[in-house]
N, C-alpha and C positions, 0 to 999 in steps of 0.2 A: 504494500500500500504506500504508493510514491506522496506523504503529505505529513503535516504533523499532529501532533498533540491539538494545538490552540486552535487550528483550522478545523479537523475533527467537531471541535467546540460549537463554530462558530454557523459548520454546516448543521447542526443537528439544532440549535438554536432558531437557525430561519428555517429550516425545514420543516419541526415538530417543536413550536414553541412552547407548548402549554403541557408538552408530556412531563412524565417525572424523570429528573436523572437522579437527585440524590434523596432520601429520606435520614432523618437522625433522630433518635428518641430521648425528647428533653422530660425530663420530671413524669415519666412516663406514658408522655402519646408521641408520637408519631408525628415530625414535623415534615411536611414535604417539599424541594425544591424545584420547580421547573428548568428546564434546558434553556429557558429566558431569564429566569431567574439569576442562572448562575453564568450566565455571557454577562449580566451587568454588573455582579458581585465579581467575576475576573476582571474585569474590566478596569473598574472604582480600586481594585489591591495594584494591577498591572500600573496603575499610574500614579497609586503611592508610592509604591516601591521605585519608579524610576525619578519620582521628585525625590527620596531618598538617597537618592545616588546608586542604587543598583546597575549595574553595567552589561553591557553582553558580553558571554563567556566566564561571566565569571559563576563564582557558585555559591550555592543557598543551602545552609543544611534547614533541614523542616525533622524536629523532633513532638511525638505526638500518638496518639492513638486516631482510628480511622474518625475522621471530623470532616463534615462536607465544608467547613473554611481552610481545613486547611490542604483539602484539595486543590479547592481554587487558588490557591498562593502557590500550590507549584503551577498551575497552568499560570498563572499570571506571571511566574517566573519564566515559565519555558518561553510564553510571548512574549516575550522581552530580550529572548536570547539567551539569558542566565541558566545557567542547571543546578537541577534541586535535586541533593542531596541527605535522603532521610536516612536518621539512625536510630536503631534499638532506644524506646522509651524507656527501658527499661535495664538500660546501662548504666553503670554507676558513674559521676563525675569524671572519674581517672579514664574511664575509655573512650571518652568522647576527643582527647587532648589529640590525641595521633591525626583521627579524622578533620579534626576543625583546622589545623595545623598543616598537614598535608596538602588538602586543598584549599587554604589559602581564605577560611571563609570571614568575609566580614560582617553578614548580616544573616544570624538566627531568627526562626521563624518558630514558636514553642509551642506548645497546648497550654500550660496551667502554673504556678506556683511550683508546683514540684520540678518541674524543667527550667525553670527560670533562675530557681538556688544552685541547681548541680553546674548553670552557664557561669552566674557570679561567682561561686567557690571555685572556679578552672578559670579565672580569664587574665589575672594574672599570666599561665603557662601561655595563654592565648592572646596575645596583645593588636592582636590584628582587626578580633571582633569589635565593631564599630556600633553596632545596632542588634537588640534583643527585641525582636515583636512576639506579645504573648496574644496566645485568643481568649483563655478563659481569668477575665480580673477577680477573682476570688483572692481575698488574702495579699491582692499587691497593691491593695489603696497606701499602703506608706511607706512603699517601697521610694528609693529618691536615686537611682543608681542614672550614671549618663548613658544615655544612646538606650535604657528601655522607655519601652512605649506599647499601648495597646494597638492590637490590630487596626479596633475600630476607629480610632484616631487615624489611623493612615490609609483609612478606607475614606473616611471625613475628607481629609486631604486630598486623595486623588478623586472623589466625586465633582470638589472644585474646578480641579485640571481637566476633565474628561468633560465638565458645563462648557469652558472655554476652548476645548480642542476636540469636536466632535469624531476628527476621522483620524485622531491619534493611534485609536488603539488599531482599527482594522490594518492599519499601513504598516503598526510594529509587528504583529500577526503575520502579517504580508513578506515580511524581509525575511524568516525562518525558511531554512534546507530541512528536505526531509533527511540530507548526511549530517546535520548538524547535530552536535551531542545534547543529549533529551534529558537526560541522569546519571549517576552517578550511584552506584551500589555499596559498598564496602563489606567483603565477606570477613569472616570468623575471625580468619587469622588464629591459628590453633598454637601453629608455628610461626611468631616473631610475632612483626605489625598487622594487621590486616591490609588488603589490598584491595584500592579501588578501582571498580568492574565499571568500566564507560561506556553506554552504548548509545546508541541515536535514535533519531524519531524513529527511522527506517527498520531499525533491528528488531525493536521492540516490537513497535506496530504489523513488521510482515510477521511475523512471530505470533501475535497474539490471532490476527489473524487467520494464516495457518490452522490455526487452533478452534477457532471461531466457526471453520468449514466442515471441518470437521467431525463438528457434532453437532451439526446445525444450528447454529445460536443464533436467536434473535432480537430483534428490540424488548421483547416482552419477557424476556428472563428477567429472573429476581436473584439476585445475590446478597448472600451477606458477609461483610467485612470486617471480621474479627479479629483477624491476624495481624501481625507486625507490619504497618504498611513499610518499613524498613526493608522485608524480607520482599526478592523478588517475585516469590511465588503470589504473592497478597496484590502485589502491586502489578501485576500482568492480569490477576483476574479481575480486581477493581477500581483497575485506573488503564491500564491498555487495549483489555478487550472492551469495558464499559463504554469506552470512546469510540472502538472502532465497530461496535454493534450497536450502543446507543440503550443498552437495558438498564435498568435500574439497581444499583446500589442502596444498601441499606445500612448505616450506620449502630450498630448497637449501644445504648445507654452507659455500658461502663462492664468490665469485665465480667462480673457477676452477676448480670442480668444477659448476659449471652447466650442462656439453657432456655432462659423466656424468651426471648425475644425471636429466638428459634425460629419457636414454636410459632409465635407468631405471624412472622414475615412467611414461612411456608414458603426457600428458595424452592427454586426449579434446577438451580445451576449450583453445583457445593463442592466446595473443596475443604482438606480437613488432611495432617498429618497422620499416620498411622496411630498414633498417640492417643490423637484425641476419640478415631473408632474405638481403640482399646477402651478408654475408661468411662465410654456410652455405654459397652455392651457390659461393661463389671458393676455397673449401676443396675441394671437390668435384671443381672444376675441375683446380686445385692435383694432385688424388692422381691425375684421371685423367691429367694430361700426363704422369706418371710412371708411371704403370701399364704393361704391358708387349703391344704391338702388337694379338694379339687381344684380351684384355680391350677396349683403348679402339673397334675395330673395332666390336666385339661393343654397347658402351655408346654409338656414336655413329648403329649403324641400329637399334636399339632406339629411342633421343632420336627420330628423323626420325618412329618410327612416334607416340610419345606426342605431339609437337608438333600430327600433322595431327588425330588420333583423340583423345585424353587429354580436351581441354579441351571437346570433344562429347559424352563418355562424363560426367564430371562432369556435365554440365547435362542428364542426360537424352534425349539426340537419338538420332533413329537414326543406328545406324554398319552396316557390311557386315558379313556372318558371316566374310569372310576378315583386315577388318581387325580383327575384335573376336578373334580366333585369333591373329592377332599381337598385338594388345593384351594378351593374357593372356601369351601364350608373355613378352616382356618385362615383364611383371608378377612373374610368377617369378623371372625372370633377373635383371633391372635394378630396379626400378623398385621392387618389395616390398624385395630386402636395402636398395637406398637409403634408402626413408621409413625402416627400422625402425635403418641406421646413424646418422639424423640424428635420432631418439628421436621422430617422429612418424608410426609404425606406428597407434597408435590415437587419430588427431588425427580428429575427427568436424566440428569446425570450426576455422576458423583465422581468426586477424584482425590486418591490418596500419593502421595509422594514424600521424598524426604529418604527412607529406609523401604526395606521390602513387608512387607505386612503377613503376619500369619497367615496361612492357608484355611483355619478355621475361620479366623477371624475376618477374614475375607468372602470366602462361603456361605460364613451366617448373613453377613446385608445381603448377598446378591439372593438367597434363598427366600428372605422375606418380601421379596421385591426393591430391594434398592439397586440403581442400575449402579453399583459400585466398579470400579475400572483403575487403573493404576496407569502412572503418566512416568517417564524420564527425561529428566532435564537439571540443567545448572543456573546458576546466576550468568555462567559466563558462556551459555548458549539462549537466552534469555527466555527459557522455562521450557517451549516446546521441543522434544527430539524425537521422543516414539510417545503414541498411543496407541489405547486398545480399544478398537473397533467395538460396535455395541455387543455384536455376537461371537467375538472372541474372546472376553476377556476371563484372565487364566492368573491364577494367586503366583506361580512361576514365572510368568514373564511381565513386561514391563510396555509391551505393544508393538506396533510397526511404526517405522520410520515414516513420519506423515510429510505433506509439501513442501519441496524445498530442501530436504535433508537427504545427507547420502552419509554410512556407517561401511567404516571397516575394521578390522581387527587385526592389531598391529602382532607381530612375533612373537612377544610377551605377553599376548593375551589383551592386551590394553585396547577398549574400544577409542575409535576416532571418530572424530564430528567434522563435519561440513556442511553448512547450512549458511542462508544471511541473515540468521539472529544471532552470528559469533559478535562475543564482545568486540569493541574498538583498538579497547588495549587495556593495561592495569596502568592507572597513572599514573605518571614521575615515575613508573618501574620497567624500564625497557628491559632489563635481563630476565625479569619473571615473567612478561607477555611472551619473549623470544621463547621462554621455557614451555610454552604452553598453544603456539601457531606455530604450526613449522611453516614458511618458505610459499606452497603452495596452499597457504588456506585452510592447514589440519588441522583440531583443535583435541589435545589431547588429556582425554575426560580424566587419568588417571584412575577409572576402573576398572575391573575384570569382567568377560564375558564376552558371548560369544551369539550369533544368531541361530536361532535352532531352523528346522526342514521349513516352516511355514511362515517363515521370515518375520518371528517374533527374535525380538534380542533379549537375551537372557543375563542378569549380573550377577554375579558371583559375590565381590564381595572387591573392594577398596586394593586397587592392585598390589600396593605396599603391606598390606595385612596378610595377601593369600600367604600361606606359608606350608610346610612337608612337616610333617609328624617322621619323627627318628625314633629308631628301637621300636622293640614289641613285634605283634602280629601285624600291625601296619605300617610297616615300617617304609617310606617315603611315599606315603598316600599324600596328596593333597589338602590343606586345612584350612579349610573358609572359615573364622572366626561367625561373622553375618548370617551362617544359613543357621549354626547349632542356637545364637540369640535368636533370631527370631522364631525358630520351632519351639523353646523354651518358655519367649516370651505370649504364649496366645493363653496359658492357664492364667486362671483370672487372677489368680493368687503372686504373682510374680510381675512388679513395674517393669524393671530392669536387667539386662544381665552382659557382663562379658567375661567373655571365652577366651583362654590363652593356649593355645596348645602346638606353635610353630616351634621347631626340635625339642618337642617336648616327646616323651614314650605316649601319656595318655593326654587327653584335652581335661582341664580344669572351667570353672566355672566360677566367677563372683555372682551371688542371688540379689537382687533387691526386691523385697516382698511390697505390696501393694498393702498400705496402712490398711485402708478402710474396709478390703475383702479380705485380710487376715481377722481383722478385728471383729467382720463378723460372724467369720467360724470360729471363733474362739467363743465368743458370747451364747451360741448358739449348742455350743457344748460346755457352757459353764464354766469356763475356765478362765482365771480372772488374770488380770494384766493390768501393768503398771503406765506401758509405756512402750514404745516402738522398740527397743530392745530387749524387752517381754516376750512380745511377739514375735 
């Protein structure tokens, strides 16, 4: 998609003025923004910020949870030419120093009080930062620091400049490449600094795109945006594709009302790390141990019948008219109030990424009817590289190679990427981009695996981990730490686990048990505990 971010905006604004793009829940209803709405509120930021001396190219970090203002501050950034640069809310003060630092940033864009102490307690290390805008004034009425200020003050400001410069803002809008750089990512950095992942309008957008075709998305999908708009993943499904399909965004209230609000919004379109299916379906579990004899009877030959039949009916296959009778009959029963208490009654697709996800754990949604599916991609391939078709999808694989993408498998086993949603580069860091593009355009994922006969690609496991088991009966088998965690991790009772067993004789295990489903088999048999190392 040859166009950007702000143009995206600006089409959907004259196009379908009065639809919704964004909703956000204040004090618990449901505020909605139109596609007109939010061209005048980019608009009124775009030209605060450039009365504040904001420049093109240069960069904006935006710290925050999903807020429909503080989306619009990065469209108002990208029209402007600037790139907006989001980091982990939920960083502590010390890891912000690298990023703000690195790229050079003068003007922070925050959510609330709590983002605004960790900027003042770092700005010292950071002397560059000129300007703090917060969105939420709780608690800063007597603050007195120079260069903060409220959003809405430099919304006030630039309403002035846009009364007197009508065609300021389309014309800034207007000068934007769709090669020009869009954002700015920052990964983990497990090892050393973190490194910032650059990409363009182009990369992002053909990418989300891609994605978009795929599973047929349309304007009238619903999403909801809980996750780290930091994290690529959050930010491709509710800020790249929302743009390049035009469906609605839904902001939720605050971390803890994320189980309601769910339920509420009723997406169509879901994304969710393995993590978080895990601790749906251990809740689940949780109410049925306690539910009362027939209920759980009732719930456990219902499950027998969705296990054998469920994940057949999803993909199309023939089933018997007697199992497809009992498929319904617990469809009713079980399986319908389920999806719609877990808020994914009208989930049309589903996507889990990050890690590979149990094979049960995987089974159980698709069985109940959730079209659940698994995706593979990086920060530095900008989310999409394989999915799984509605009638393939397989707890083993990770999909096919969708638009635009072409996978090989280097001699070591290591897959390679080629697509045009490769990153740009890592910034300020040319010997770790050189590490990571070869020459002609490979981008090398640093994982293991391989394509199986029906050209799903299959991962193994973090190429640096695979490792040989020495001595014993298996002596130089193969040893994917990743496959024995995740068979381990689908019992409900088990958060976490790693496996060490490269030239080891046997594989070892560290357990981390799941507080809340130890505690309540423990309760349940009576046996009393003090404390997590009780249990």
């Amino acid at each position: 998609m040859k166009t950007t971010f702000p143009q995206l905006l600006l089409q959907h604004a004259t196009q379908r003025p009065q639809s919704p793009a964004l909703r956000e829940k204040e004090y618990g209803i449901w505020q909605t923004h139109t596609w007109a709405d939010l061209a005048q509120l980019v608009e009124k930021v775009a030209a605060g910020l450039h009365q504040a001396g904001l420049q093109r190219h240069e960069h904006m970090v935006v710290i925050g949870a999903n807020r429909p203002r503080l989306y619009a501050t990065m469209l108002a950034a990208q029209s402007l030419g600037a790139i907006p640069v989001p980091l982990y809310q939920d960083a502590v003060a010390a890891e912000c120093i690298f990023p703000l630092n690195n790229a050079e940033v003068r003007f922070c864009l925050v959510e609330d009080q709590e983002q605004v102490d960790k900027l003042l307690e770092i700005r010292e290390q950071c002397p560059q930062i000129a300007r703090i805008i917060y969105d939420d004034p709780r608690g800063l009425r007597n603050y007195n620091e120079e260069g903060l200020d409220a959003l809405d003050s430099l919304i006030e400001t630039g309403s002035a400049f846009v009364a007197k410069n009508p065609g300021w803002f389309k014309a800034e809008v207007a000068k934007a490449q769709p090669d020009d750089v869009a954002a700015m990512f920052f990964t983990s950095g497990t090892t050393g600094n973190p490194k910032g992942v650059v990409h363009t309008h182009s990369t992002l957008l053909d990418r989300a795109t891609a994605g978009a075709e795929f599973d047929k998305l349309t304007s009238s999908e619903e999403v909801l945006a809980y996750l780290p708009p930091a994290w690529i993943g959050q930010n491709i499904f509710s800020y790249a594709q929302w743009l390049a399909c035009g469906y609605v965004v839904n902001c939720p209230e605050s971390a803890s009302t994320v189980t309601i609000d769910l339920k509420e919004v009723g997406p169509t379109y879901y994304f969710a790390p393995p993590r978080i299916f895990e601790g749906l379906l251990t809740s689940v579990m949780i109410r049925m141990e306690d539910a009362g004899t027939l209920k759980r009877k009732m719930f456990e030959a219902c499950m027998s019948v969705a296990k054998r039949v469920g994940p057949a009916l999803m993909d199309g296959e023939a089933v018997g008219t007697i199992d497809k009778i009992k498929y319904a009959l617990g469809n009713l029963l079980v399986y319908g109030p389920l999806r719609n208490n877990l808020g994914f009654s009208r989930v049309r697709v589903a996507y889990t990424a990050g890690e590979a996800i149990g094979p049960d754990l995987f089974t159980f949604y698709r069985s109940i009817g959730i079209n659940l599916k698994q995706l593979y991609g990086s920060t530095e391939t900008a989310v999409f590289v394989c999915l799984q078709p509605d009638n393939q999808a397989r707890a083993d694989t990770v999909g096919v190679p969708i638009r635009g993408v072409q996978i090989k498998v280097a001699d070591n086993g290591e897959i390679m990427v080629k697509s045009a949603g490769l990153l740009k580069e890592y910034y300020k860091n040319p010997a770790a981009t050189a590490e990571v593009l070869t020459a002609d355009g490979w981008y090398h994922t640093s994982d293991a695996g391989f394509l199986d006969a029906h050209g799903h690609l299959k991962i193994i496991d973090r190429v640096k981990d695979v490792g040989r088991i020495q001595g014993g009966a298996n002596d130089g088998a193969m040893f994917a730490p990743k496959y024995v965690e995740n068979k381990l991790k689908f019992f409900p009772h088990i958060k976490e686990v790693v496996a060490l067993g490269d030239k080891r004789e046997k594989v070892c295990v560290m357990v981390n048990i799941d507080f809340d489903a130890v505690g309540n088999w423990a309760e349940r048999r009576n046996l009393p505990y003090a404390g997590y190392t009780d249990l």
